[in-house]
C-alpha positions, -999 to 999 in steps of 0.1 A, spaced: 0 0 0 14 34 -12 16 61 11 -16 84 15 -21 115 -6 -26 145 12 -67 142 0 -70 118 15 -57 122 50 -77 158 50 -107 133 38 -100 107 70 -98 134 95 -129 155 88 -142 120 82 -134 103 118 -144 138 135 -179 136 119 -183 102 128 -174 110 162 -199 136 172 -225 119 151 -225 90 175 -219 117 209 -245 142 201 -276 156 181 -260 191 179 -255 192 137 -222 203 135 -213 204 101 -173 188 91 -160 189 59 -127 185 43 -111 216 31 -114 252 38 -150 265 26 -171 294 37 -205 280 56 -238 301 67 -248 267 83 -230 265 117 -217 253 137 -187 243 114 -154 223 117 -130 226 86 -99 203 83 -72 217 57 -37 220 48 -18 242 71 15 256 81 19 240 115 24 276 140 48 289 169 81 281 183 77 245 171 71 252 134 111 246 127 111 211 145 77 198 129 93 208 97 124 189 96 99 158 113 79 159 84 104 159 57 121 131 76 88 112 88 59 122 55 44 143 78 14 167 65 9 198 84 -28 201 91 -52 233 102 -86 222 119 -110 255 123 -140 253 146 -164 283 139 -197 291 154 -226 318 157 -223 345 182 -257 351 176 -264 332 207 -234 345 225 -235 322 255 -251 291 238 -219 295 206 -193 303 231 -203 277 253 -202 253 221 -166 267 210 -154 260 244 -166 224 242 -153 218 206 -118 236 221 -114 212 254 -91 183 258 -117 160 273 -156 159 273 -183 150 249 -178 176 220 -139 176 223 -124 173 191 -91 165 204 -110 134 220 -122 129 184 -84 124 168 -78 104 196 -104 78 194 -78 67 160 -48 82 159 -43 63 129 -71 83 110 -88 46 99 -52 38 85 -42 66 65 -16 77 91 8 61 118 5 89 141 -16 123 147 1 151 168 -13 190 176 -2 223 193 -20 247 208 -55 262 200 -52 294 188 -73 325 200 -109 327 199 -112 351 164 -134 365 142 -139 347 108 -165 368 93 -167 368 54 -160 402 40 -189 398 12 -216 378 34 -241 393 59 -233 370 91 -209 369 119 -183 338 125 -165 335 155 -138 304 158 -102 291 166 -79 269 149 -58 241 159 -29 227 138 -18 193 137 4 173 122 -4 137 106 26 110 99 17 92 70 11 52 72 35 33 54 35 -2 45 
């Protein structure tokens, strides 16, 4: 089995995070692969990302020596609701607990395969991600991983 394309592993990610909350909650949170613009939130994007901070050098030279893929997953949500979407962001941001998506990548750190390992920093501030051309407010954070490639 040849190594994963990049596709894919996006595709597995968004794919085992779905899965997970689909069998933890009836909150529709919608997950996709790839970074898109949504007016149905909640939303979790996984893309291709620059991994951030102090640790960006070392994940660099891991990945060229490892196949490692530098990953971004963004959680957005409404602030329309203020307490009920920060509320929600602070569950989709926590380590443990029904709605964490770091609980989610480590239900299968090997993505159903497609990778031998999953690692991630640090969440980034809560931020706005309003669109410039849309009516609609998006409020979110970002947390960026890094994904080791399976090989056989």
């Amino acid at each position: 089995m040849a190594a994963a394309t990049l596709e894919a592993i996006v595709g597995a990610a968004a794919d085992q995070i779905r899965t997970f909350f689909d069998a933890v909650t009836d909150i529709t949170i919608h997950v996709e692969p790839g970074f898109f613009r949504s007016a149905e939130l909640p939303a979790i994007n996984v893309f291709p990302g620059a991994p951030a901070g102090p640790q960006s050098a070392a994940m660099a030279a891991f990945g060229e020596i490892y196949g490692a893929r530098p990953l971004t997953i963004r959680a957005v949500v409404s602030p329309a609701d203020i307490e009920a979407g920060e509320s929600l962001l602070w569950a989709l941001m926590d380590d443990v607990g029904p709605l964490s998506i770091l609980a989610a990548l480590d239900g299968d750190l090997s993505l159903g395969g497609v990778a031998s390992d999953v690692f991630w920093g640090e969440w980034s501030e809560i931020r706005d991600f309003s669109p410039p051309d849309e009516d609609g407010r998006f409020v979110g954070a970002v947390l960026p991983i890094i994904v080791t490639k399976a090989h056989s």
